[in-house]
C-alpha positions in Angstrom: 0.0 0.0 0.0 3.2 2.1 0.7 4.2 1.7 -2.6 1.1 2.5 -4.2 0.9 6.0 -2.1 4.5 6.8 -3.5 3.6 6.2 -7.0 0.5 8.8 -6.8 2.1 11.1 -5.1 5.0 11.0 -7.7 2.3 11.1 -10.0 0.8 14.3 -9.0 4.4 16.1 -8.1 5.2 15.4 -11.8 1.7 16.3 -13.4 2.4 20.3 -13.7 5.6 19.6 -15.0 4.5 17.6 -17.8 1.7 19.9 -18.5 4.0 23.4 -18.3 6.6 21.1 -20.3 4.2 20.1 -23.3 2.6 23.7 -23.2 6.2 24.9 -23.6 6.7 22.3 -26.1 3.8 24.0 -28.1 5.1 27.2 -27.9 8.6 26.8 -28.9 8.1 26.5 -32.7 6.4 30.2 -32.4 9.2 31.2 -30.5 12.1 29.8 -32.7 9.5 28.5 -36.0 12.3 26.2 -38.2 12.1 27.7 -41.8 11.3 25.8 -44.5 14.1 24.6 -46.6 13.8 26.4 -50.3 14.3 23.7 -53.4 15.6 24.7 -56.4 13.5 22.5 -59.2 15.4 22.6 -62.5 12.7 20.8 -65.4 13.5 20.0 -68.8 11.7 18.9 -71.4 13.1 18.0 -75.2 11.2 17.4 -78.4 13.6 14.9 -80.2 14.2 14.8 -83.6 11.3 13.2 -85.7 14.2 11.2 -87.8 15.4 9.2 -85.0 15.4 5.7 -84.7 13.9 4.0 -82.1 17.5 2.9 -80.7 18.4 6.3 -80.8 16.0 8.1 -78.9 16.9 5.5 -76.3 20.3 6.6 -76.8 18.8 9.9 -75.4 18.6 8.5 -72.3 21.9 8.2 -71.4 22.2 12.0 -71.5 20.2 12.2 -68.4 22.3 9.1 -66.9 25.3 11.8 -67.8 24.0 14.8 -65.5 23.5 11.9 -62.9 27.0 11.8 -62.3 27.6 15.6 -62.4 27.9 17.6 -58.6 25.2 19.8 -57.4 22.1 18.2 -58.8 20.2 15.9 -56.4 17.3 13.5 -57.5 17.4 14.0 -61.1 13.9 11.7 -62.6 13.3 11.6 -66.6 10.7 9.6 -68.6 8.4 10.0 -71.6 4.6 11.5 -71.3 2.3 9.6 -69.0 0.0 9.2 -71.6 -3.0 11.0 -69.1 -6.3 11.5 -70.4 -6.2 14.3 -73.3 -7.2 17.8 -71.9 -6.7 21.2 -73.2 -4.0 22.3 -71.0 -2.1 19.4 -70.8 0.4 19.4 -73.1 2.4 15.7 -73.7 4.2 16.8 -77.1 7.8 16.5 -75.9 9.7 13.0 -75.9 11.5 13.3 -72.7 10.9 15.6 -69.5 13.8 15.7 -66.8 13.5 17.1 -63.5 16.5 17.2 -60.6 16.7 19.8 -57.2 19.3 22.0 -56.2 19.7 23.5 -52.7 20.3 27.1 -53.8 20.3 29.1 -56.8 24.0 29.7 -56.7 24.2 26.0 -57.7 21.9 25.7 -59.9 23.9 28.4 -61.5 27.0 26.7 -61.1 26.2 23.7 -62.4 25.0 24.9 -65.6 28.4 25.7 -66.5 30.4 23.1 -65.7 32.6 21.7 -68.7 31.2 18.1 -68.0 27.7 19.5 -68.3 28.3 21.5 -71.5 30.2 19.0 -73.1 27.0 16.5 -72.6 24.6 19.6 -73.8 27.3 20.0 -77.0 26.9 15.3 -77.3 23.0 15.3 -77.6 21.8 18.4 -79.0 22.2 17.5 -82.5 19.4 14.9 -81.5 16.7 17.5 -80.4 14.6 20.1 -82.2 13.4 21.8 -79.2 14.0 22.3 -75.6 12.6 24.4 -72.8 13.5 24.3 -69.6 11.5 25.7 -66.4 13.6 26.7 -63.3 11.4 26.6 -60.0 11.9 27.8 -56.4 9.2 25.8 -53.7 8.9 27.0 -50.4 
């Protein structure tokens, strides 16, 4: 019984603590709120040459598997059109669409001129008609 009298009374010493604790827990982000991280979306999207053979559009590929391998860039994805349900403002002309992230602008900057990245620019644009690219920044 002893025991049992301890543990509520330890129970109730420690109650306000707990509740001033999680109260102050609540408050803290207001006080000190963590920023959001900003991402730097760099999206590409090429209209290949009609011309090509099927082997070499999948040649095409292995310019994205290039900027893979280059620094700065960070999840870089590619693929063909998803081949959604046809709406006016989707638009599912191009051949291939890349996207990748940089953490700030500076390196998104800098990795658009490095020699490796040029050089691969200089390798496969004889293979595309068009290109557009679309730099983001999400919050």
């Amino acid at each position: 019984m002893e025991r049992r009298k301890f543990l509520f009374r330890s129970l109730q010493a420690s109650a306000p603590m707990l509740i001033s604790g999680s109260m102050f827990a609540s408050v803290l982000p207001k006080l000190n709120p963590i920023k959001p991280k900003k991402v730097y979306a760099h999206n590409l999207f090429f209209w290949l040459r009609k011309d090509l053979s099927e082997t070499e559009v999948k040649d095409f590929e292995n310019f994205f598997e290039g900027l893979k391998k280059l620094p700065y860039q960070k999840n870089l994805r590619y693929g063909k059109p998803a081949g959604s349900s046809p709406r006016t403002v989707l638009d599912s002309s191009y051949t291939y669409n890349g996207s990748m992230e940089f953490e700030s602008l500076e390196e998104l900057e800098a990795y658009g001129k490095l020699p490796e990245h040029l050089a691969l620019v200089q390798k496969y644009k004889p293979m595309f008609e068009k290109m557009l690219v679309y730099d983001t920044i999400y919050n």
